[in-house]
C-alpha positions, -999 to +999 in steps of 0.1 A: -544-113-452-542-122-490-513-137-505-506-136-544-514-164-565-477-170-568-479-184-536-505-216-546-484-215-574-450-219-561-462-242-532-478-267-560-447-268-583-426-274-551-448-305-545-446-312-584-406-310-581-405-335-546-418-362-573-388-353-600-361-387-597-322-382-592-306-362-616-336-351-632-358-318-639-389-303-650-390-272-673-409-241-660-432-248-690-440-284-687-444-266-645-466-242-664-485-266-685-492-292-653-511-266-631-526-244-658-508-210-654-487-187-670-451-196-677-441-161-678-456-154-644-447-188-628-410-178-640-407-151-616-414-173-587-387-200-595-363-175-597-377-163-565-371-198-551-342-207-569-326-172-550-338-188-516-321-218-520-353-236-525-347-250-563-319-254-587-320-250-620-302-267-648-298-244-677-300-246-711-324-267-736-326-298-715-328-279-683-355-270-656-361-274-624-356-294-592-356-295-553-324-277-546-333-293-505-350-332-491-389-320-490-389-322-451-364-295-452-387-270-471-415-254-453-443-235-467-427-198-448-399-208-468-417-207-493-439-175-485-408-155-478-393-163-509-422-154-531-435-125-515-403-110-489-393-109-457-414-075-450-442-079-429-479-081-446-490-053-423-468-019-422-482+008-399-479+041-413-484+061-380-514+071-396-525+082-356-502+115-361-514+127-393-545+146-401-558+185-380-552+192-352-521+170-345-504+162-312-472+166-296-446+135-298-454+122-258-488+112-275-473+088-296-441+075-273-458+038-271-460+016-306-489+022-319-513-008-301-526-018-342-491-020-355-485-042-321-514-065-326-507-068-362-475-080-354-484-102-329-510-118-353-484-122-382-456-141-358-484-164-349-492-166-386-457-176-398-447-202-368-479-222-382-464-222-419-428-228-403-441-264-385-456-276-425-429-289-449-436-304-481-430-337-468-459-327-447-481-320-473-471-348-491-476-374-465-515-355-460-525-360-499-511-394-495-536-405-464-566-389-487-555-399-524-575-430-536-544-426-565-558-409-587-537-372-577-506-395-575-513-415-607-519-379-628-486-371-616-470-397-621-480-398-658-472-361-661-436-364-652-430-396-671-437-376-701-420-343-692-390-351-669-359-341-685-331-368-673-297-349-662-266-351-648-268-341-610 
């Protein structure tokens, strides 16, 4: 299975956001400038995430960005769904009734055993993102960070965090 960058994308700025203070936000291009992407593209996921109830957004000049829930209440499915949809990665086709020679309907009563397995594979999949919050990831970089990751950050966001009303 291969998810879009948007994914890495929207999973770092979520990570990037759980370090914003009260009241405060980050612009999509300070987001942008932090991990080295495109604004334009990076755009389209925090609208994605801002529609799921992930972020909320302050507009105009002095607005951005910022956890719209506590990081331990944001896992990465939420995430993948809101960046990529709710549709399953895998869509049969019933492919099996297509070509010469085709069969009657009886062939084909049972789901097709791929589609099945597929589906089994993708629930299994998306429980493992559901147990993994940010808080989670968080707490991981923490136990491995000699400081320099949180230090980086740190500086970043002292620079670009745009102080707001909440």
């Amino acid at each position: 299975m291969k998810l879009s960058e948007g994914i890495e994308q929207a999973i770092h700025c979520m990570t990037m956001l759980s370090g914003v203070s009260e009241g405060g936000v980050l612009s999509a291009a300070a987001l942008a400038e932090f991990h080295g992407v495109s604004t334009s593209y990076l755009l389209k996921h925090l609208q994605a995430l801002s529609g799921a109830g992930l972020v909320s957004t302050v507009p105009g000049p002095k607005g951005g960005y910022r956890l719209a829930k506590r990081p331990k209440e944001i896992t990465l499915l939420d995430i993948v769904l809101a960046v990529e949809g709710p549709a399953p990665a895998f869509r049969c086709a019933e492919i099996r009734q297509r070509g010469p020679n085709p069969l009657p309907g009886r062939y084909f009563a049972k789901p097709c055993g791929i589609n099945a397995a597929m589906l089994k594979a993708e629930k299994a999949y998306r429980a493992e993102l559901a147990k993994v919050s940010i808080a989670d990831i968080l707490a991981d970089l923490e136990a491995t960070d000699d400081g320099g990751i949180a230090a980086r950050g740190c500086a970043f966001l002292e620079i670009h965090e745009r102080r707001t009303a909440r």
